[in-house]
N, C-alpha and C positions, 0 to 999 in steps of 0.2 A: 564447873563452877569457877568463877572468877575467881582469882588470889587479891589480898591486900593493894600490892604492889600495882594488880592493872586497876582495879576501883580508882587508887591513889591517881594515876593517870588521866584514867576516864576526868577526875576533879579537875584539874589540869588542865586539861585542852577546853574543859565548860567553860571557860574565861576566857577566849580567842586572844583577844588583845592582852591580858597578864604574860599567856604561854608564848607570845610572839616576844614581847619583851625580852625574857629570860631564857628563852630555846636553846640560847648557844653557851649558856655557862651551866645546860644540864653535862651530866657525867655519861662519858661516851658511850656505857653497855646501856642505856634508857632509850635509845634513839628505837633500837625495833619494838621493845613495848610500846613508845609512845604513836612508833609509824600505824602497827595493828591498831590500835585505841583512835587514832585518826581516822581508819581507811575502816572502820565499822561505825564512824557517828561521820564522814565525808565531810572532812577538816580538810576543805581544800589550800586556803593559805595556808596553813600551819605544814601540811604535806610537800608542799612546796617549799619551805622553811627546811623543815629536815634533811630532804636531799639535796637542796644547797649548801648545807654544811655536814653531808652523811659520813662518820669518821671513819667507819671501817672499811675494809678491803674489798668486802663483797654487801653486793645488794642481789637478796636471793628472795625473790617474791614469795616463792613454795615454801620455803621456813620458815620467811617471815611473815605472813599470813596464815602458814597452816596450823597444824595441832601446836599450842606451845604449854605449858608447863601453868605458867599465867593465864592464859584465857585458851581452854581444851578445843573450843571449837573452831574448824578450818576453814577462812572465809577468802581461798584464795579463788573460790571459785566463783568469785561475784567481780568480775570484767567492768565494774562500776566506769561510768566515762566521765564522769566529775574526777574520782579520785583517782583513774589511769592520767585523766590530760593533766591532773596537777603532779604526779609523779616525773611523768616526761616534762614539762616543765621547769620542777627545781632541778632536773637533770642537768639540762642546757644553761640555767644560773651557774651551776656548778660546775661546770667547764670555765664558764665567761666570766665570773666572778672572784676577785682573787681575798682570797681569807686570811687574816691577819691573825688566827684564834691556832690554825694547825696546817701543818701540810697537806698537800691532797693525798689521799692512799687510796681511792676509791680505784680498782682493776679490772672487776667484774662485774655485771650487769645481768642478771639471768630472770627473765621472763617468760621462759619457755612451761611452766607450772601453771599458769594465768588459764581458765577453765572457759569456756564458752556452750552458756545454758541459753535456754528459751526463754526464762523468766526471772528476771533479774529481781533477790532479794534486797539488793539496796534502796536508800530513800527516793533516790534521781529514780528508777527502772529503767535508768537507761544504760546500756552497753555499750562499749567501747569494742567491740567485734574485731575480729583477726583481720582481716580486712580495712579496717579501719586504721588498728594499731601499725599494720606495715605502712602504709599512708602515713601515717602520722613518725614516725619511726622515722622512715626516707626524709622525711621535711625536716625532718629537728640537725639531721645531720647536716641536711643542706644550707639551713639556716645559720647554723654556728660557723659552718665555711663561710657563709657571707660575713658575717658579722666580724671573723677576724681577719678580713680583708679590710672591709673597711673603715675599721677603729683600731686605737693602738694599742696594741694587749701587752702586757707583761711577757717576755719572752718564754716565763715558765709554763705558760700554756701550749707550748708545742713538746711538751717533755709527757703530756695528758696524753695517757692512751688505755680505752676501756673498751673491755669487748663488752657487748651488748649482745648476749644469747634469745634469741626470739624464734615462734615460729611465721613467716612471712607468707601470705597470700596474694598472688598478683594473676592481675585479670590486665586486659587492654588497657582499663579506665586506669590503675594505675602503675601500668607498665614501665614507662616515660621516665618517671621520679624516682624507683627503685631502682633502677638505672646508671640514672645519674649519682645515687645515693654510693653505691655497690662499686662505682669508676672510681669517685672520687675519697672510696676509702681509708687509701694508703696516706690524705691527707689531710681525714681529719680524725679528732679527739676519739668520738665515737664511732668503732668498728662495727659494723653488723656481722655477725655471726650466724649462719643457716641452722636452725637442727630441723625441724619440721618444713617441707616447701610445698605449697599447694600451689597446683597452676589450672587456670579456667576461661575459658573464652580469651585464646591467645594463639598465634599463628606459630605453625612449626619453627620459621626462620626466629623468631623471638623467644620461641623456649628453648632452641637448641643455645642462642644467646645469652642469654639470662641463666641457665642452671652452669654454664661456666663463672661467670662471676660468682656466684652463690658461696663458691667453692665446694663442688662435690663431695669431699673429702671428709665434712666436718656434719652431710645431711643421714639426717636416723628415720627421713619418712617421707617419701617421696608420692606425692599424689599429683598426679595429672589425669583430670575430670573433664567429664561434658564436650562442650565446645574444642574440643583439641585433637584435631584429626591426624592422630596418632597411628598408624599400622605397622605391621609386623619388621617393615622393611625400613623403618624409619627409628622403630626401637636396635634393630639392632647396628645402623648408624651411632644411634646416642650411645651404645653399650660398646661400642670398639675404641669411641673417640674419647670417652670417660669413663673415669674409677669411681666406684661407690662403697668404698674398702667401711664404714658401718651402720652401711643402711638396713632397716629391721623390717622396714614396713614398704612396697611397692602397690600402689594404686593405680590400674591402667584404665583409660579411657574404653568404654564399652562399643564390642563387635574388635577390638584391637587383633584378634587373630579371627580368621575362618577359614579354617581346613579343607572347608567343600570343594575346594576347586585348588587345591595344590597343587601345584607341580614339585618335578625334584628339585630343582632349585628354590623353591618355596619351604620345602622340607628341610635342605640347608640351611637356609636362612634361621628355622626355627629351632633348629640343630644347636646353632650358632649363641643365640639367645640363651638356651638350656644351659650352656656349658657358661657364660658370663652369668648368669645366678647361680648357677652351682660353686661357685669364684666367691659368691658375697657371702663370707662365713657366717655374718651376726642376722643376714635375712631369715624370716620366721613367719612373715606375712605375705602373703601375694595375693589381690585381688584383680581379676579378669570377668566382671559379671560382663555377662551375653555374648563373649566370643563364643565361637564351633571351636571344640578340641577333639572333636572326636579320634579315637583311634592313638590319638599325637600327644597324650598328656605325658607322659612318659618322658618324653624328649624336650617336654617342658622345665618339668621336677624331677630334675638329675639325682637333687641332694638330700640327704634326710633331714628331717627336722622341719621341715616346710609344713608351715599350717593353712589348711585347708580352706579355711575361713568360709569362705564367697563358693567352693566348687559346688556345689549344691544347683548354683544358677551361672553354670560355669556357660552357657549357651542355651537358648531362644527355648521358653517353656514348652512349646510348641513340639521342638525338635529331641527332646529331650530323651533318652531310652534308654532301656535296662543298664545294654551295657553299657550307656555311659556312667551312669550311675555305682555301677559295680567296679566298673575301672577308677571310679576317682578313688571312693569309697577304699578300695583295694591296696591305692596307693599312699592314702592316708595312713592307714591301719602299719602297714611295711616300714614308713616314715618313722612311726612312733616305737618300733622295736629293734 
């Protein structure tokens, strides 16, 4: 049930042009009631308004969309692409813009809560997709590096520095811009931050590229899908040459191991592998749908605590037998005691 307080709001923004007038001589704790009460009636000026003048430390999408006290229901999971593009938006005001009402405190940016459904309950039905948002993410940073090149800023715009927590998807199509986004970090406002990284239809030489800039370090979910001919001998290149000290979740491209025809040096290799995820303390996930393990699971899942998830169709349904079943089965059951 709504409280007083958010009603009061919802009254508020029903006057677009009253709310725009007076937005900035609201009293600082109003701004995430008023953001929620925006981003459920898709008050894109007014959204845009707010986080050009957002006064607190943190903009936390997941708290502030989700369950609040004020309005019970959590609508962070509506990816709306009217009220994402006017968010990012008054973001890039709010860098380039300088404020005569307060200092900037804005430090933190976390979008990493932002949910992606099938069927968008907002008024648009349209979505702003993970896909989308990295695209759009990459561009806004790049844009604010042009802009203060080319115009004369206040010099307190290079004191501006906000991580921007997101999860990012990059395929070929926008490989190029994420890129340049992720180079030219160290110089500008907005920092992109990895926790989530999904990679798809993109050539080894480029992902092995690209998940260094990312910064390994800070990724909690690593998926490389589809198009990304990924094999055994190639993961464990990426695994020697980088640390993934708290990744939880690993997603490998399917057929990524086949046993059928190993050699010992093949054996090593997946040896090798074994002993770098038994290394990733906070890992808990591993999917490998349709490689061959036969025999070799073992020397896959060193560690306990690994979940199981995907072994079921750990290899080709075809192929699939008792004992493979009993061995994963086996090693699950060992894991959890």
């Amino acid at each position: 049930m709504k409280t007083l307080r958010f009603i009061g709001a919802e009254s508020l923004i029903s006057n677009q042009e009253y709310a725009k007038e007076h937005i900035r001589n609201l009293a600082h704790n109003l701004y995430p009631l008023l953001l929620k009460a925006c981003f459920l009636h898709e008050k894109e000026e007014l959204i845009v308004l707010l986080l050009e003048n957002w006064p607190q430390q943190e903009f936390n999408f997941g708290q502030l969309l989700g369950k609040t006290l004020d309005y019970p229901e959590d609508i962070s999971h509506r990816a709306c692409q009217r009220s994402l593009s006017a968010c990012l938006k008054g973001l890039k005001s709010y860098v380039l813009n300088s404020s005569a009402t307060y200092a900037k405190r804005l430090k933190v940016v976390d979008l990493t809560a932002i949910q992606d459904v099938e069927i968008q309950p907002c008024q648009c039905k349209k979505s702003l997709g993970r896909w989308a948002r990295t695209e759009m993410i990459s561009q806004l940073c790049f844009e604010i590096l042009v802009e203060i090149q080319r115009f004369d800023f206040h010099s307190s715009i290079f004191n501006i520095e906000i991580d921007i927590f997101c999860n990012l998807f990059v395929t070929e199509r926008n490989y190029e811009l994420v890129v340049q986004a992720l180079l030219m970090r160290c110089h500008c406002p907005l920092k992109i931050r990895c926790v989530d990284f999904r990679v798809d239809n993109l050539a080894l030489r480029k992902l092995f590229y690209i998940i260094k800039l990312v910064e390994p370090n800070s990724i909690h979910k690593l998926e490389i899908v589809h198009n990304v001919r990924l094999q055994d001998y190639h993961l464990e290149v990426l695994l020697n040459n980088l640390t993934f000290p708290h990744l939880r979740s690993l997603t490998l491209p399917t057929r990524t191991f086949n046993v059928a025809h190993y050699t010992p040096e093949d054996d090593a290799v997946l040896s090798t592998i074994g002993e770098k995820l038994s290394n990733m303390v906070h890992l808990t996930e591993l999917s490998v749908s349709f490689s061959t393990l036969t025999g070799r699971l073992r020397k896959l899942l060193r560690r306990k605590g690994m979940n199981g998830r995907q072994l079921d169709n750990y290899q080709k349904l075809k192929r699939t037998t008792l004992k493979d079943l009993v061995e994963a089965r086996g090693l699950i059951a060992s894991n959890k005691t």
